[in-house]
C-alpha positions as CSV (number, residue, x, y, z in Angstrom):
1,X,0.0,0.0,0.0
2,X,1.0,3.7,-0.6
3,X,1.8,6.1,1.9
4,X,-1.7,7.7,1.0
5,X,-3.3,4.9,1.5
6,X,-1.6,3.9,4.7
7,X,-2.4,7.2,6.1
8,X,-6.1,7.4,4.7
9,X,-7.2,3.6,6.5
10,X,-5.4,4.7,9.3
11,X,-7.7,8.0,10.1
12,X,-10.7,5.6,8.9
13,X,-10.2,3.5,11.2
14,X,-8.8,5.7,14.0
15,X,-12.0,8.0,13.5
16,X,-14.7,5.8,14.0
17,X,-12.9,4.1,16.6
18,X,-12.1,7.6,18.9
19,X,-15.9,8.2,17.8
20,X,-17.5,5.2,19.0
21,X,-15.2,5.2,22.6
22,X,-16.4,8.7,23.2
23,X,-19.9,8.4,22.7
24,X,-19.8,5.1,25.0
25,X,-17.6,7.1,27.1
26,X,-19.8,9.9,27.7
27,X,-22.7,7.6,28.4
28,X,-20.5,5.8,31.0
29,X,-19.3,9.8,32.5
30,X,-23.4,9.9,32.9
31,X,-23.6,7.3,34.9
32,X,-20.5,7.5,37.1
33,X,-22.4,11.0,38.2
34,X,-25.3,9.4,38.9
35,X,-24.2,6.6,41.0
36,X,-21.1,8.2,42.0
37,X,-19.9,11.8,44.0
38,X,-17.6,14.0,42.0
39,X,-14.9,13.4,44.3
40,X,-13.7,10.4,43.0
41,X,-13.8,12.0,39.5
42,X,-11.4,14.7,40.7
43,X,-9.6,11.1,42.5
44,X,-9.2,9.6,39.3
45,X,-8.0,12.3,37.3
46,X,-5.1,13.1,40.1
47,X,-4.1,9.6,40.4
48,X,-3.6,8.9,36.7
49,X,-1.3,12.3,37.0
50,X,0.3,11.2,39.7
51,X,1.3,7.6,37.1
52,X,1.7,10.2,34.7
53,X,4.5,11.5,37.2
54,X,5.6,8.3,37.2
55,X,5.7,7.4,33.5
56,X,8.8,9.4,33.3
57,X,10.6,6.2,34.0
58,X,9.9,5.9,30.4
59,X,12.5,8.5,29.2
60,X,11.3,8.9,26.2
61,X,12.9,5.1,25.0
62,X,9.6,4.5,22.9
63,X,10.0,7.9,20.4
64,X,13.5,6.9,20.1
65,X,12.8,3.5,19.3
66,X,9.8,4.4,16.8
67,X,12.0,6.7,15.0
68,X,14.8,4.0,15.0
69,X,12.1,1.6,13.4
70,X,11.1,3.5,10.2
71,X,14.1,3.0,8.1
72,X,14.5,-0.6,8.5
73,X,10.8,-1.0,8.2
74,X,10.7,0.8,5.0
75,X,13.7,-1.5,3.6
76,X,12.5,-4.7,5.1
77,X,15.8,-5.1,7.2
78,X,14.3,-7.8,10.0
79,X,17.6,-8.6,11.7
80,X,18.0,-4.8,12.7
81,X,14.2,-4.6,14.0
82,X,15.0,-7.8,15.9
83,X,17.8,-5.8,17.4
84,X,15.7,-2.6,18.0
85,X,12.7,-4.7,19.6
86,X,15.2,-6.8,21.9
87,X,16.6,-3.7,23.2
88,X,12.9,-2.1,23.6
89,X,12.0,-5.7,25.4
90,X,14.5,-5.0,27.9
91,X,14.2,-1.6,28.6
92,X,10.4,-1.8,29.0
93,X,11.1,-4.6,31.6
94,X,13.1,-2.6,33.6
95,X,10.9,0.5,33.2
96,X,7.6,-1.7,34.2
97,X,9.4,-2.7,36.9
98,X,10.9,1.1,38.4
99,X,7.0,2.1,37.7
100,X,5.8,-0.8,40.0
101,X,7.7,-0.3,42.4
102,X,7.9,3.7,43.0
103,X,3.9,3.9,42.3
104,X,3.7,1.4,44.9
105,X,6.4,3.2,47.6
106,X,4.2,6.3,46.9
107,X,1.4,5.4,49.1
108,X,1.8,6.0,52.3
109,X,1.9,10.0,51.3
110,X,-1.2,10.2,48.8
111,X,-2.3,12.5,51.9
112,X,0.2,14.9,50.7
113,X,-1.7,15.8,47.6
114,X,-4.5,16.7,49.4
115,X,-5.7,19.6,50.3
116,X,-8.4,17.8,52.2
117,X,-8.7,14.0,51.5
118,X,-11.9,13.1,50.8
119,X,-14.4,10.3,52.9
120,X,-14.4,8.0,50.1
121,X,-12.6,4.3,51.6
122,X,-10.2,2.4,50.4
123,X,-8.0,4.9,49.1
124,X,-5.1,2.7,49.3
125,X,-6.3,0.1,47.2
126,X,-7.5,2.4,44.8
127,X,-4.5,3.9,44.3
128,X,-2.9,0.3,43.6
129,X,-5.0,-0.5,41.1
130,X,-4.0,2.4,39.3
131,X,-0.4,1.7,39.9
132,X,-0.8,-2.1,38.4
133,X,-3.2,-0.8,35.4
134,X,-0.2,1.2,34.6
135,X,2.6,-0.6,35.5
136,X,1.8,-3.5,33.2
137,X,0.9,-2.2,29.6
138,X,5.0,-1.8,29.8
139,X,5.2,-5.8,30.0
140,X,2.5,-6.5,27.8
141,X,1.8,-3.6,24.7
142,X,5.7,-2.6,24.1
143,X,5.1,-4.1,20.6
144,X,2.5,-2.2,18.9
145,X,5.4,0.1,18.4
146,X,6.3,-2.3,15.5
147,X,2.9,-2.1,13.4
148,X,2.4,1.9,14.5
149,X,5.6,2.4,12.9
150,X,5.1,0.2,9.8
151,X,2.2,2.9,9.1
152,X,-0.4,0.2,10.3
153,X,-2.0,2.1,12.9
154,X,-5.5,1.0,12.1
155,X,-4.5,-2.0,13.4
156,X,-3.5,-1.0,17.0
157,X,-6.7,1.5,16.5
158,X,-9.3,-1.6,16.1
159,X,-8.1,-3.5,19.3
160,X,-7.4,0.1,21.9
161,X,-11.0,1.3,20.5
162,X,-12.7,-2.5,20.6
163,X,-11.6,-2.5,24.8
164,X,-12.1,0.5,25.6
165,X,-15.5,0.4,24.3
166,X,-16.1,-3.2,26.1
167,X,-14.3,-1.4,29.2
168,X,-17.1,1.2,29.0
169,X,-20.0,-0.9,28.8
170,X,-18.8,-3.2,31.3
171,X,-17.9,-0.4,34.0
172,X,-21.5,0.9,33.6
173,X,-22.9,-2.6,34.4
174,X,-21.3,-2.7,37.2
175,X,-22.0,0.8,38.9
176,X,-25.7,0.3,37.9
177,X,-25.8,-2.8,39.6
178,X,-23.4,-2.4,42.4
179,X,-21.8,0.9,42.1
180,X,-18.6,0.0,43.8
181,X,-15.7,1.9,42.5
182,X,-13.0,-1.0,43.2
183,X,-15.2,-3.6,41.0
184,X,-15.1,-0.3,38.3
185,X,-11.4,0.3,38.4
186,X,-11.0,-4.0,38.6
187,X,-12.9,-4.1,35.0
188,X,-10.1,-1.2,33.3
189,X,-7.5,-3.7,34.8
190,X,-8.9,-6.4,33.2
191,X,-9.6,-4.6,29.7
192,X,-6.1,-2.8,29.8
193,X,-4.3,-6.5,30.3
194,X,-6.7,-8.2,27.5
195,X,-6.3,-5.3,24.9
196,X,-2.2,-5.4,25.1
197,X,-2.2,-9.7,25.1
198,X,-4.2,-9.1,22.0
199,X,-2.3,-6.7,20.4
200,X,0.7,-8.9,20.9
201,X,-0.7,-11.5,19.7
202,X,-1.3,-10.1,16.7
203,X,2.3,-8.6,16.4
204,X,3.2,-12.2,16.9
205,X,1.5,-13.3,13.9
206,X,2.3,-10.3,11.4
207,X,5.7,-10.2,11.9
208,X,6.3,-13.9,12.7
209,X,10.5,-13.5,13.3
210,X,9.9,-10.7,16.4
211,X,9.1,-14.2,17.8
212,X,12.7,-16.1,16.9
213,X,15.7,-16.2,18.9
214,X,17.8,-14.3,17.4
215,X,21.7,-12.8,17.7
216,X,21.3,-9.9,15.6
217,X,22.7,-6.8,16.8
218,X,22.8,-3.2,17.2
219,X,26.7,-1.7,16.0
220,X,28.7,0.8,18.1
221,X,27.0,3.7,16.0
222,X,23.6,2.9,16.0
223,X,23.7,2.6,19.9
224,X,25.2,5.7,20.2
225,X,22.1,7.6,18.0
226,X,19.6,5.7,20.1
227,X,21.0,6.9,23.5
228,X,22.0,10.4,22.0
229,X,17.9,10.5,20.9
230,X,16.6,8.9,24.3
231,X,19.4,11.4,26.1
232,X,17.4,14.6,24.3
233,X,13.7,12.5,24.8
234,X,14.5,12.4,28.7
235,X,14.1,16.4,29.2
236,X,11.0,16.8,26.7
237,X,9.2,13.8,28.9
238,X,10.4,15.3,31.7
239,X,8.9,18.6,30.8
240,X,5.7,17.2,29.1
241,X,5.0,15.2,32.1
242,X,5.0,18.1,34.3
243,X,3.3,20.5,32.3
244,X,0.5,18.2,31.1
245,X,0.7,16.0,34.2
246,X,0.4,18.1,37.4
247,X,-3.1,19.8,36.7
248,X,-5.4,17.9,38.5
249,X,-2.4,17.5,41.2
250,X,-2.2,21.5,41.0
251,X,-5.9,21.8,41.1
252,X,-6.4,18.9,44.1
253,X,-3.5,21.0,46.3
254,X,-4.5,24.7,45.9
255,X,-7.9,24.6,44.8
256,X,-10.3,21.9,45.3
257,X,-11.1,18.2,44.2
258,X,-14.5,18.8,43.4
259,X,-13.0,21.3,41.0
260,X,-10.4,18.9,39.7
261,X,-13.8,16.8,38.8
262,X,-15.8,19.5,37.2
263,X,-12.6,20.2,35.1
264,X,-12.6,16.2,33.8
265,X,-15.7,17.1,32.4
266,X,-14.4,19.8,30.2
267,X,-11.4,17.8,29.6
268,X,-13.4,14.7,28.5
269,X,-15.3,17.0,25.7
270,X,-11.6,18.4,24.6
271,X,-10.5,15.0,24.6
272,X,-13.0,13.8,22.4
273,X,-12.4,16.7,19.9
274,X,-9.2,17.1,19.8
275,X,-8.7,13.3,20.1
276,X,-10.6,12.9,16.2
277,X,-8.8,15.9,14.6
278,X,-5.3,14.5,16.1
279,X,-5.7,11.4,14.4
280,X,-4.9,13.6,11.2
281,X,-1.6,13.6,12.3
282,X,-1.0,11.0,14.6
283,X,-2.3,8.4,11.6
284,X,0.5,10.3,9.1
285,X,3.5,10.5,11.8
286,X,4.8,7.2,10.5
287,X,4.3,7.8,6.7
288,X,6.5,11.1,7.0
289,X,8.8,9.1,9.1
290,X,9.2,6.9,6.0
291,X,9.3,9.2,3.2
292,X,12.0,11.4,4.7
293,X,13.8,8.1,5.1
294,X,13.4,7.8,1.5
295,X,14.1,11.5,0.3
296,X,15.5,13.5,3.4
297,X,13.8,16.3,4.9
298,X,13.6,18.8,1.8
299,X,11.2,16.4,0.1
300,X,8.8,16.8,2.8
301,X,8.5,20.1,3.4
302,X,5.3,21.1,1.0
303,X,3.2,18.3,2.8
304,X,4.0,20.4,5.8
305,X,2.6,23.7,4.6
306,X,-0.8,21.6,3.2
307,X,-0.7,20.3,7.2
308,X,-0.2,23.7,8.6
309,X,-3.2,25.0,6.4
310,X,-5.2,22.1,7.4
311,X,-4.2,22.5,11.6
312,X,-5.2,26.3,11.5
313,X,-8.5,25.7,9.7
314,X,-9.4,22.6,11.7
315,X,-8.3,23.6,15.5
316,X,-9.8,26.8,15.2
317,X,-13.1,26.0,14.0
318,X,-12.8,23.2,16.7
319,X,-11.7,25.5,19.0
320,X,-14.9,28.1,18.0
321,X,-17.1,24.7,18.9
322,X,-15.9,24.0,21.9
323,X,-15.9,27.6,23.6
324,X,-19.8,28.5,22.1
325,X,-20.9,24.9,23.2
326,X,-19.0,23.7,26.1
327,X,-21.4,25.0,28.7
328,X,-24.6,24.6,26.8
329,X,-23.5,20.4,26.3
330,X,-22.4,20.3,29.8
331,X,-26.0,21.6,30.6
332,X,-27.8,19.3,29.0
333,X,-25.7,16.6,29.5
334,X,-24.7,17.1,33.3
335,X,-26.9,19.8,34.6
336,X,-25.6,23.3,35.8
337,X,-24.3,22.3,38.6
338,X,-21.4,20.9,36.4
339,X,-20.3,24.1,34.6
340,X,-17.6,26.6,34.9
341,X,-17.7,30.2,34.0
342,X,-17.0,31.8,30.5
343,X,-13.6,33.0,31.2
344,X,-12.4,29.5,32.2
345,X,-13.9,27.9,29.2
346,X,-12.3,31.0,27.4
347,X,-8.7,29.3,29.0
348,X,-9.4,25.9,28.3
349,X,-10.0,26.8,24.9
350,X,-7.2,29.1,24.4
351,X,-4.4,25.7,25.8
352,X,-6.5,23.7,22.8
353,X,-5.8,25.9,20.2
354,X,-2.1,26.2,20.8
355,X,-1.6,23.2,21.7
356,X,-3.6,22.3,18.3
357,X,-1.5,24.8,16.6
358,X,1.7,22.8,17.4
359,X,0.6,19.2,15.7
360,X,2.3,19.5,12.0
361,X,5.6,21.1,13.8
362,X,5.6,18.0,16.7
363,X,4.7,15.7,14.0
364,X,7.8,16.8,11.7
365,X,10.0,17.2,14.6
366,X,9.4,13.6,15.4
367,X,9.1,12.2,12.3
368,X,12.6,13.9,11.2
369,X,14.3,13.0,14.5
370,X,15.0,16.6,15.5
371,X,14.8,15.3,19.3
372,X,18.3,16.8,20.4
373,X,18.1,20.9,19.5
374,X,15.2,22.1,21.7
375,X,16.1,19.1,24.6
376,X,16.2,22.2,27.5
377,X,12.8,23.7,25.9
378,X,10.1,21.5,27.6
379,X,12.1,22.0,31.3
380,X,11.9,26.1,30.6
381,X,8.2,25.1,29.7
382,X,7.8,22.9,33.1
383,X,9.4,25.7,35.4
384,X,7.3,28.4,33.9
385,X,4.1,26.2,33.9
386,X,4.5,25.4,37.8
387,X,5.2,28.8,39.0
388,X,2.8,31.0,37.3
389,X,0.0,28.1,37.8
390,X,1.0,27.6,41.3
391,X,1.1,31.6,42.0
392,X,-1.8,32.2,40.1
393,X,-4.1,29.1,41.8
394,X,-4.3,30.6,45.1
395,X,-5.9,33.8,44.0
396,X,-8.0,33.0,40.8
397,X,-8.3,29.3,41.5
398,X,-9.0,26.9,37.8
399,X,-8.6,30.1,35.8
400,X,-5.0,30.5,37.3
401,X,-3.7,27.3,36.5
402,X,-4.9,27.3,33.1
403,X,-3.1,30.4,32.5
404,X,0.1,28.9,33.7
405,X,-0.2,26.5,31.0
406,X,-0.9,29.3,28.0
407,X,2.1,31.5,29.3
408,X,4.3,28.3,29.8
409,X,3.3,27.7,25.9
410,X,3.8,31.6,24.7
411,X,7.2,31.7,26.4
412,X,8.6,28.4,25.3
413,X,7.1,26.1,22.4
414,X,5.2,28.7,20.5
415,X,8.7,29.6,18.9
416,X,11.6,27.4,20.0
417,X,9.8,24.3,18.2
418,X,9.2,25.9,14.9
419,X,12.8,27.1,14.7
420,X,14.0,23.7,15.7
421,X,11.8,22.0,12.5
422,X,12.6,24.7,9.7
423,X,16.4,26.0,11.0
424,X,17.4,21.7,11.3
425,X,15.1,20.2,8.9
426,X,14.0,22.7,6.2
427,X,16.6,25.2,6.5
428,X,14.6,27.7,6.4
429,X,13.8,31.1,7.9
430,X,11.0,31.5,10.0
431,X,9.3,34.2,9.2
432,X,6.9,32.9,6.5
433,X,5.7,30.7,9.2
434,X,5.2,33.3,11.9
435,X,3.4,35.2,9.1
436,X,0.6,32.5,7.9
437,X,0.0,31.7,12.3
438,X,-0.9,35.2,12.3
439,X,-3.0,35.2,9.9
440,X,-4.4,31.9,10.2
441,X,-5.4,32.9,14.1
442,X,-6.7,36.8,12.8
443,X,-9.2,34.7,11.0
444,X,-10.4,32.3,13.5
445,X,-10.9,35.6,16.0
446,X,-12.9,37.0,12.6
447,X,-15.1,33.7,12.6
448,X,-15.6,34.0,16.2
449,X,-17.1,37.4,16.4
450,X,-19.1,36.8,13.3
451,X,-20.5,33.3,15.1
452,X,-20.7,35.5,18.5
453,X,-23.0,38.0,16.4
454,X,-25.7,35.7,15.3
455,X,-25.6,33.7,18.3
456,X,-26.7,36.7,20.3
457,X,-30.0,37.0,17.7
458,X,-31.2,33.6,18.8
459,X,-34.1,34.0,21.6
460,X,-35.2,30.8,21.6
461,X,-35.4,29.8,25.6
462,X,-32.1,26.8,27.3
463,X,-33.4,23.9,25.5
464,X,-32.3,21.2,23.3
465,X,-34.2,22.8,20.3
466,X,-31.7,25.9,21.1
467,X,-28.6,23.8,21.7
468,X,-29.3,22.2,18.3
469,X,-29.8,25.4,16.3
470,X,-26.7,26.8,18.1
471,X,-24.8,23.8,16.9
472,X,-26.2,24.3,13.3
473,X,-24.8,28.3,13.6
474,X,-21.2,27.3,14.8
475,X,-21.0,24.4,12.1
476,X,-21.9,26.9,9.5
477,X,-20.6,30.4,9.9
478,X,-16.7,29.8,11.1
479,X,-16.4,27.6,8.0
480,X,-18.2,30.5,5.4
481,X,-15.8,32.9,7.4
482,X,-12.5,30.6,6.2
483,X,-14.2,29.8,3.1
484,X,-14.1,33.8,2.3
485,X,-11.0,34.3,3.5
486,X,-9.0,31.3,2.3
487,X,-10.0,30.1,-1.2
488,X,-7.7,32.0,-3.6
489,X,-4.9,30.9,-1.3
490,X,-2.2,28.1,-3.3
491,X,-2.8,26.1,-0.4
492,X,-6.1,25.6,-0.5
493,X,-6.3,24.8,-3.8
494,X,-3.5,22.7,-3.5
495,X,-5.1,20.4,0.2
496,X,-8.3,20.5,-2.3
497,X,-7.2,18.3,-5.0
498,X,-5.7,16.3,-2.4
499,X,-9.0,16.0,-1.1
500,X,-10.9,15.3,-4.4
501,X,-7.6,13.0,-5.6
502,X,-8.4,10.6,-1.8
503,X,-12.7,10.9,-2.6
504,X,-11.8,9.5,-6.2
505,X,-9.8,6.7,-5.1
506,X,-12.0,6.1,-2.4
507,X,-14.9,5.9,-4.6
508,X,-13.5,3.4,-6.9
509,X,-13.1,1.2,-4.4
């Protein structure tokens, strides 16, 4: 199959997959608030940060090892990916064990990230499960590394989807008919172990020689540009764990846990989004891994300017969605008990739409290797994120920490990344690029005011007849707005015959 084609089944399948989990993920959120108190929402989301934490054990050994993989996948070399995976075998061994045993050793001071701990019982044990649920998908699911990286994500797509959707259904069983949390949290165990066996398995029987005994080897060099890559990988997990990490722990401390569970809410709805539009480019990652294996970094950089017009068009109308119908969703779905107020959904859309914004530069950077020349950037981020956000917490609460994040992202990725992708892949000047974010973000705030304005017309009274002609407006008026503004651009002439060129082929299937 072509790298087209590769990429198109993979975002087919990824879709409907993401699409399917949400919408029996929701329906599971529904119930967990009706048979459950908020507090242990906010007490799930700060124990998966505080594994999170602990996931950077990892170092970042799995990018390395992903990048490592597309060159020898693309020229069918299977004694070098027997070497690659042995070395991955071990060193997610060790890691599965460090993360056992520290999650485990962290126990006894759960207390400490409290600012009052909550009369729900059996923390302990909940917190253990949590540790084990993590602890063993790095015995288990190392190997869908291979088949991601052989631009067969579909694949890993049909079985994470397929459990999680079975986890779903299954957790709501058991908190209509019991609704203990430790029988809940016992049924994501159980899912997270089956879906990783059967990944495996499948691994197993693709690539039938991962399964030999073999001698093959790694030489002097290639260990060197492995450890050089996890060396740089170690600082950007380190910072990405503690920006994206330490929220709900940030939150939980300063602020509040029922706050930290009202904010799950909003993040579930972001996740759900932004999970469907990132399968653009999480689907593609290993395709441009393989072409600039083929042709170098040059011969890719057109594709990024058609993703860069794609991200600003599709995050920002996203982004539009989510910040006119975050609160009247949340309303009808949770009540109005579960909403925060506009200038926190304001925030929480602002940290999607740059983080959006980033995709096709991340995607690149990865995809071309360029882990070592911006390894200090993500602890910058990390230090600024956890001061502001901590300084700002105690006097304007979720609003403060959200802010930490955007100024943590304005100070630090918003320009280091880009320079890294066009000064050590492209070699290129920036400006061009700076330009077209400008723009592209001018017309998105354009589209906003114009949706803004005939929102404000309709008088219909909070219903679900409102809600659904709201939804009809923001569907419709951001994408006239870009329409109007974008169609004599080359690049959108040039991502629409890519368009018509996939509905063609598609269609003669």
């Amino acid at each position: 199959m072509s790298r087209l084609d590769n990429s198109v089944r993979n975002i087919k399948f990824g879709t409907l997959g993401l699409i399917l989990s949400y919408f029996s993920g929701f329906i599971a959120r529904k119930v967990f608030v009706m048979f459950l108190s908020l507090e242990y929402l906010g007490l799930s989301g700060l124990f998966s940060n505080v594994l999170t934490m602990l996931s950077l054990a990892e170092l970042g050994f799995g990018s390395a090892i992903s990048y490592s993989l597309y060159k020898p996948l693309a020229f069918k070399e299977e004694q070098k990916i027997q070497a690659l995976m042995k070395l991955y075998r071990k060193a997610y061994r060790l890691i599965g064990t460090l993360v056992l045993v520290l999650g485990f050793a962290f126990t006894p001071f759960l207390h400490l990230l409290m600012r009052e701990v909550p009369p729900i019982p059996h923390l302990s044990v909940i917190y253990s499960l949590y540790v084990i649920n993590s602890g063993s998908s790095y015995f288990l699911g190392y190997k869908r590394t291979v088949i991601i990286a052989d631009q067969k994500a579909y694949i890993n797509s049909i079985y994470m989807y397929g459990f999680q959707i079975l986890k779903h259904l299954l957790q709501i069983v058991v908190l209509v008919v019991t609704g203990n949390y430790i029988l809940f949290l016992l049924v994501m165990l159980a899912c997270t172990i089956g879906e990783n066996l059967a990944i495996t398995l499948q691994v197993n029987s693709r690539y039938p020689y991962l399964k030999e005994k073999t001698d093959a080897f790694l030489s002097r060099d290639e260990k060197s540009k492995i450890k050089r890559n996890v060396f740089a990988l170690t600082f950007h997990k380190v910072g990405g764990v503690l920006v994206n990490g330490t929220d709900n722990i940030i939150l939980v401390r300063f602020v509040s846990l029922f706050s930290a569970g009202l904010y799950a809410n909003y993040t579930l709805i972001q996740g759900a989004v932004g999970g469907i539009v990132g399968l653009l480019f999480s689907s593609i990652t290993a395709s441009i891994g393989n072409l600039a294996a083929e042709r170098g970094a040059l011969g890719s950089k057109s594709l990024f300017d058609e993703l860069n017009f794609i991200s600003a068009w599709v995050y920002g109308f996203t982004a539009l969605c989510l910040y006119f119908l975050y609160n009247p969703f949340i309303s009808l779905w949770l009540g109005r008990a579960y909403l925060f107020p506009r200038s926190v959904v304001f925030a929480i859309v602002l940290n999607y739409y740059l983080s959006g914004m980033r995709r096709p530069v991340l995607v690149f950077k990865d995809s071309l290797g360029l882990f070592w020349y911006d390894r200090y950037k993500a602890l910058l981020q990390a230090a600024v994120n956890l001061v502001v956000s901590i300084l700002l917490a105690r006097k304007y609460g979720v609003l403060g920490v959200l802010i930490g994040s955007s100024v943590s992202t304005l100070t630090t990725c918003f320009w280091i990344e880009p320079y890294v992708v066009y000064r050590f892949g492209f070699d290129e000047a920036l400006g061009k690029y700076f330009f077209q974010y400008a723009l592209y973000t001018l017309v998105t705030l354009v589209a906003g005011f114009a949706t803004f304005a005939t929102l404000s017309l309709i008088k219909i009274p909070n219903t679900v007849f409102r809600f659904a002609v709201s939804l009809l407006a923001v569907l419709v008026i951001p994408n006239l707005v870009y329409l109007l503004f974008f169609h004599r651009l080359p690049l959108f002439k040039e991502v629409l015959a890519i368009l018509k060129r996939l509905v063609s082929s598609e269609t003669a299937r």
